[in-house]
N, C-alpha and C positions, 0 to 999 in steps of 0.2 A: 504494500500500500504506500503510496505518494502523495506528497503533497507540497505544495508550493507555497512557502511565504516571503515577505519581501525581506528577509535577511539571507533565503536559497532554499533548497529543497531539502526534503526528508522523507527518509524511507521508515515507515512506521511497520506494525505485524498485523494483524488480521487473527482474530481469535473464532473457535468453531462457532462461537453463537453469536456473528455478524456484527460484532466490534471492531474496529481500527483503532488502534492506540500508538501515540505517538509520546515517548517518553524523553527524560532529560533533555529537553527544548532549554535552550540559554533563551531567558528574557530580557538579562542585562548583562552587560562585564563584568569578570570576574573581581570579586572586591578584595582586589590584592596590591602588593605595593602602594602605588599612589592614591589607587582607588579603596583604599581598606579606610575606615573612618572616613568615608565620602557618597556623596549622595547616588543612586545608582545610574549609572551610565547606560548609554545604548548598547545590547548585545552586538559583536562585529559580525559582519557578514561568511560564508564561508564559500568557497568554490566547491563545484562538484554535487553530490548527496551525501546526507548528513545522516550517519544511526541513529535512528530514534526507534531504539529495539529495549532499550537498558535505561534504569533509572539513573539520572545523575547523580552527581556529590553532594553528601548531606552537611549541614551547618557543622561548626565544629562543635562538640558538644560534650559529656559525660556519660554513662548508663546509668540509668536510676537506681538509688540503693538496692543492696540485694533481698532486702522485703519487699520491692516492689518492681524488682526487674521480673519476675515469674510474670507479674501481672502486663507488664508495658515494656514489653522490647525492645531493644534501641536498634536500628538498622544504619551500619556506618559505611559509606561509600568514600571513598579517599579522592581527593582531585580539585582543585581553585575555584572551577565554574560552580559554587552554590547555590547561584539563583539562575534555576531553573524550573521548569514545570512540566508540565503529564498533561495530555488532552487523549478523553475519551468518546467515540464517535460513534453513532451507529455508520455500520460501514459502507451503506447503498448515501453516499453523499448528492445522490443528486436532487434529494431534497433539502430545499436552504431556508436559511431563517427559523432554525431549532431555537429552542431555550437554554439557556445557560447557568449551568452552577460552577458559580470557583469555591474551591474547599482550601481553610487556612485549619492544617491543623495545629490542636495545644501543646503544652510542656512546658508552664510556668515560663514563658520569654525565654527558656534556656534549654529545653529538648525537642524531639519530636522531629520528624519529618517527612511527606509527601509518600515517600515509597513504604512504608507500611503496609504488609496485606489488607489490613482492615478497612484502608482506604481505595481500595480499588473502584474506580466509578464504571466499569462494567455493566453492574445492574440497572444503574439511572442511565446509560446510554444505551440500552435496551430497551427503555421509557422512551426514548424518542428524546435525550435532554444529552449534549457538548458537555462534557464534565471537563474543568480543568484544577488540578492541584495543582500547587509549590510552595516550590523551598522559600523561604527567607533567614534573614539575618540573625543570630539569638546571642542571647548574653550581650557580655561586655560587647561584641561585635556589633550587634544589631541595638541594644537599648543602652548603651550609657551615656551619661550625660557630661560632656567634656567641653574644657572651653577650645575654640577652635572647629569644633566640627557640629552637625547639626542635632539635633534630640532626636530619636524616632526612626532609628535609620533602617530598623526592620520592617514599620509600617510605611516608609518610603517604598520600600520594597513590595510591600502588599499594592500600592497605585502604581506601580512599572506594571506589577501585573496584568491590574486593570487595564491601564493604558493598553499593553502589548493582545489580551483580548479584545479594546474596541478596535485596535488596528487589523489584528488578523485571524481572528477567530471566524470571520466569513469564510475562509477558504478549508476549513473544516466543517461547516454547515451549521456554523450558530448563528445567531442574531444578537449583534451588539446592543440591540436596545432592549431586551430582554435576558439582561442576567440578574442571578440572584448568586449573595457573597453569603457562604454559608463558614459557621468557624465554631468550635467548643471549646471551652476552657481558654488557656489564654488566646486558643484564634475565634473565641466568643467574643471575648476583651477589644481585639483588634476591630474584628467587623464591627462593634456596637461603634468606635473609633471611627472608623472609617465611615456610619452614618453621618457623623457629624462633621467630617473635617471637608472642610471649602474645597480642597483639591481632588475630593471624589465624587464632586456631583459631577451628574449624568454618566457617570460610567458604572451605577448597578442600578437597581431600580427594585428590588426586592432584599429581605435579610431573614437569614434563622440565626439567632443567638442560644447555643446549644451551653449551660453551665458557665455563663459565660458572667465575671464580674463586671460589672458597669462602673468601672476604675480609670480613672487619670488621676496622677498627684500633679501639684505646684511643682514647678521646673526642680526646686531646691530641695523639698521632698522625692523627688524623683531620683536625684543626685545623689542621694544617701549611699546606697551601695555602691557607687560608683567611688566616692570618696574614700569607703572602707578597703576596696579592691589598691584605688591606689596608694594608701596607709601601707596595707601588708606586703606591696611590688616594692614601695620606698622611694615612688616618682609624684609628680603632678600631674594632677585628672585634666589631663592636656589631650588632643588629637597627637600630636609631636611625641610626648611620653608613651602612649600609650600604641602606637604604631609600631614602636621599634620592639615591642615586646612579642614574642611570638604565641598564638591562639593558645597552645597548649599551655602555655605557663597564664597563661590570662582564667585559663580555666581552673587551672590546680587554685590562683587567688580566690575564687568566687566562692565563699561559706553556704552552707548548704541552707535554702532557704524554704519556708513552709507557713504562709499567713496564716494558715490553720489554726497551726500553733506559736503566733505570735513572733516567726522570723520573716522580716521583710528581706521580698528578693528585689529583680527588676520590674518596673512600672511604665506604664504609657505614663507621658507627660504632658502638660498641657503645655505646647512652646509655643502657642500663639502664629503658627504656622498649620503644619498638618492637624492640628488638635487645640483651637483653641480657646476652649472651653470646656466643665466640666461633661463628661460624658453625660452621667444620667441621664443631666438635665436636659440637653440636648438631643439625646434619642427619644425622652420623652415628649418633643418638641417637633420630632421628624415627620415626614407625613407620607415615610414610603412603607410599604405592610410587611408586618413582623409577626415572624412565627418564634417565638421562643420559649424555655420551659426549664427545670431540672428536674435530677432523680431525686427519688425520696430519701435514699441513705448518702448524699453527696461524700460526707464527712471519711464511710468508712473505707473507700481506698486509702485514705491516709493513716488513720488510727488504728485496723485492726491489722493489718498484715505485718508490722516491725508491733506490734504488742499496747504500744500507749493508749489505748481506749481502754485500757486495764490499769493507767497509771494513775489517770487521772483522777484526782481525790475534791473533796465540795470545797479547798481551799482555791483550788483552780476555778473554779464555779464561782466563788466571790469573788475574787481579784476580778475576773471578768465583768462579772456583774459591775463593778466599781467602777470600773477603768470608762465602760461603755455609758455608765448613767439607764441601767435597768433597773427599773423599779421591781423591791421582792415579789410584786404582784405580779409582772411580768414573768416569772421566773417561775412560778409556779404554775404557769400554762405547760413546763417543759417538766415531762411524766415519764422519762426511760427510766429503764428498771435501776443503771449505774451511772455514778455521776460519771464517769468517760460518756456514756452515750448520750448525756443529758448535755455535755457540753459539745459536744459533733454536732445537736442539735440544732443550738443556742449560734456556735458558729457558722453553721447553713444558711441560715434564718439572716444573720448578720452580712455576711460576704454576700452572700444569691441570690435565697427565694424573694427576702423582703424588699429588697430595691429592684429586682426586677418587678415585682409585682405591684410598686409602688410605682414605677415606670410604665407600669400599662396601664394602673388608674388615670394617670395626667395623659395618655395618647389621646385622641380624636382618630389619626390615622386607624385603618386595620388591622386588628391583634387579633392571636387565637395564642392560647398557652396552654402547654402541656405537662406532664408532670412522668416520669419514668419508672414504673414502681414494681416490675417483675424482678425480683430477689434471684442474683447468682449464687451458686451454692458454692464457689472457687472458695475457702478460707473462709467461707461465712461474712464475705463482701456485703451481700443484699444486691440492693439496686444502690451500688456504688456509683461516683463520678467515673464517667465513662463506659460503661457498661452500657449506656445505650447506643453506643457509635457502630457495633457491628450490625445493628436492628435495622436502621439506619442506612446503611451501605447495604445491607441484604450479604454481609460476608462471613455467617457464623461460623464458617468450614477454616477460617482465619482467624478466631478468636476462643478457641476453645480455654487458652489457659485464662482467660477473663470471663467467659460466662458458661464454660466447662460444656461437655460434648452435645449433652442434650439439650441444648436451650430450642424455646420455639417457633418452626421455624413459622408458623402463624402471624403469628407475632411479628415477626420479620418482613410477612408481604403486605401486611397491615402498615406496621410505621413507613416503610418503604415506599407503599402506595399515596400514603399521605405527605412522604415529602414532595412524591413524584408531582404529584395534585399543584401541590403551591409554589414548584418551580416552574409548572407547566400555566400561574395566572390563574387559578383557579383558589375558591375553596375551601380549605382542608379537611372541611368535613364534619364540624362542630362550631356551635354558637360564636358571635365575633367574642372578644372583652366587653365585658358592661359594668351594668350595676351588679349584676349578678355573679359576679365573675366566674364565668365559667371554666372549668379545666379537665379537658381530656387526660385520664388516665391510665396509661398502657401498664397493664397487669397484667395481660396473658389470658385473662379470665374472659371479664365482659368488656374490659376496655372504656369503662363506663365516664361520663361528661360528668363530673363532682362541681357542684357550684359552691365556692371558695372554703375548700379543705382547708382546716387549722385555723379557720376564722377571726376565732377568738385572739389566738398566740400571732396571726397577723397581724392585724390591727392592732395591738399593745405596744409589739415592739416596732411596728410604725411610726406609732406617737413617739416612743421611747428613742429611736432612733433620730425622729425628726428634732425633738427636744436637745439632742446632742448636737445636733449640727446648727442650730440656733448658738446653745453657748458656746461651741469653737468660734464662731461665728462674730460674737459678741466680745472675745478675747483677742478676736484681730484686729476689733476697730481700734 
């Protein structure tokens, strides 16, 4: 399979169930030497055809501790060209003007990458929907905050993309004015980012924010970890400094980070360019239609598989309580059996469910929200953060050590068809957001529309939360 775009040609593969996939597509130059701490460049052209049979080079990165690499693989490909991407086709192209989904996958700004089984867009271009994944920038590389170079340089990255889709995603059979930017966890973070930031209107025009925090800090909050990376190098949080250091040593600086439990890692920034202004508020201000949602146990990818949802004692549950300004009343809507699961809770609630939920009260735009709540048996996860991504992709045959062999594959043509739905402009298939707030929940069972589960514990720690951002609020004038 061939295809032409205006950087040259590419020979992609042709799969038995009438996909063409074209992988490790460069979308920009490689971000090295001159280009490393630099905004991303045009991809160069190439003579001849170009393999596009094999995934490209993933970000530089770390694998995730070994309580949690069973669950989240890291796949590493060696080689400077990082930012690149995957397009999946159905492979009769001579129908044009498809729908479009780009996929950013998560890893806390600092893992993760495109080539993934789990992310295979196969099934959605079986739907009749252009899938295209990629790489971007992470860590120190892609988010720090340095003087000399620009903030956000991974979510720079995420608009090359777009761009390099409105440019030539035709010659694959999409349609530029019909894509939708889909992301979970931290490429939840970014898409909600990229609702807002001035440099990406018109180039998507739908969003699914899948676990995704509706976070940007202040430039100088943002800068934190960056400061402490260059503390322990022994240089200045400089572009210049921190160029001459090579990835791997930039990596071995970077202390291991988890908001969950109270270590900040890296952060989108608000730099008054790509981002600028708060997210939330912002997305709750947007007016293009949002499919977004979490799982019901977000917390226990983190806490149960290295042990700590076992550590945690009710002294950890007060600080908390302190720190946030929850009232005891509040506090007592939260009813797990141990205080570890009461505060996995308490931090869901905090990081996820509440501000996105608070974010689809203030929409006008189109909302439908959903909630993930079929429990994997892997380690007694549940319906862990992430556990819904293979449902999703339709790729269980790819994710066994996450939702273990038998998950349903029901289930799977269910959420699958409903993503299909809403990238296809349609739908999805359950009440818009209201007063009522309704929430599709994928159990496996009935899959039943719950009009606003945990009600009571929402609304509490809504105020409770609102009230805190008042008094930060009130300390900066």
């Amino acid at each position: 399979m061939r295809v032409r775009t205006s950087a040259g040609e590419l020979a992609g593969l042709r799969t038995a169930t009438g996909v063409a996939a074209y992988l490790g597509i460069p979308y920009a130059a490689a971000p090295v030497g001159e280009r490393r701490f630099a905004a991303p460049a045009p991809a160069p052209a190439w003579d001849g055809v170009r393999d596009a049979t094999r995934f490209g080079p993933t970000a530089p990165q770390t694998p995730y501790p070994p309580a949690l690499a069973r669950l989240l693989p890291t796949v590493t490909i060696p080689g400077d060209e990082v930012l690149n991407l995957n397009v999946w086709t159905p492979a009769d192209r001579d129908a044009a003007g498809r729908p479009v989904l780009v996929w950013f996958h998560g890893g806390a700004l600092t893992r993760g990458t495109a080539a993934l089984p789990v992310y295979d867009g196969a099934s959605f271009a079986r739907q009749g929907i252009v899938v295209v994944s990629a790489n971007y920038r992470l860590g120190a590389e892609g988010f720090s905050v340095l003087a000399g170079a620009p903030a956000n340089l991974g979510l720079a990255d995420q608009l090359a993309v777009l761009r390099w889709v409105r440019d030539e995603i035709g010659a694959f059979g999409g349609d530029p004015g019909r894509v939708t930017v889909m992301g979970e966890s931290a490429g939840g973070t970014t898409t909600a980012a990229l609702m807002v930031s001035p440099r990406a209107a018109g180039l998507f025009h739908r969003a699914i924010v899948q676990s995704g925090p509706l976070d940007a800090a202040p430039l100088d909050e943002a800068a934190a970890v960056t400061r402490r990376m260059a503390r322990r190098l022994g240089v200045p949080a400089t572009r210049e400094a921190f160029a001459r250091i090579p990835p791997q040593r930039l990596l071995a600086a970077l202390a291991p980070a988890s908001p969950l439990k109270g270590a900040a890692g890296f952060r989108i920034a608000v730099d008054h360019d790509l981002v600028p202004r708060a997210v939330d508020a912002a997305v709750a201000e947007s007016s293009m239609p949002l499919l977004t949602g979490t799982t019901t146990d977000e917390y226990r990818l983190w806490m149960v598989p290295d042990g700590s949802v076992h550590r945690i004692r009710r002294l950890h549950l007060l600080l908390a309580r302190l720190k946030y300004r929850i009232p005891s009343s509040v506090m007592r809507e939260y009813t797990a059996a141990t205080p570890g699961e009461r505060f996995g809770e308490l931090a869901t609630d905090l990081l996820l469910r509440v501000p996105m939920t608070d974010a689809a009260d203030a929409r006008r735009a189109p909302t439908w929200v959903y909630e993930f709540a079929w429990p994997s048996p892997v380690l007694g996860i549940g319906a862990a953060h992430a556990t819904e991504l293979p449902f999703v992709f339709n790729t269980l045959g790819a994710a066994a050590e996450l939702v273990g062999p038998g998950a349903p594959q029901a289930l799977a043509d269910e959420m699958h068809a409903v993503w299909a739905r809403f990238v296809h402009g349609e739908e999805p298939g359950w009440p818009r957001w209201g007063a009522t707030r309704p929430v599709r929940v994928f159990d496996g069972a009935g899959n039943p529309v719950v009009n606003d589960p945990r009600g009571v514990r929402r609304s509490a720690m809504s105020a409770a939360l609102a009230a805190r951002r008042a008094a930060v609020a009130g300390r900066g004038r």
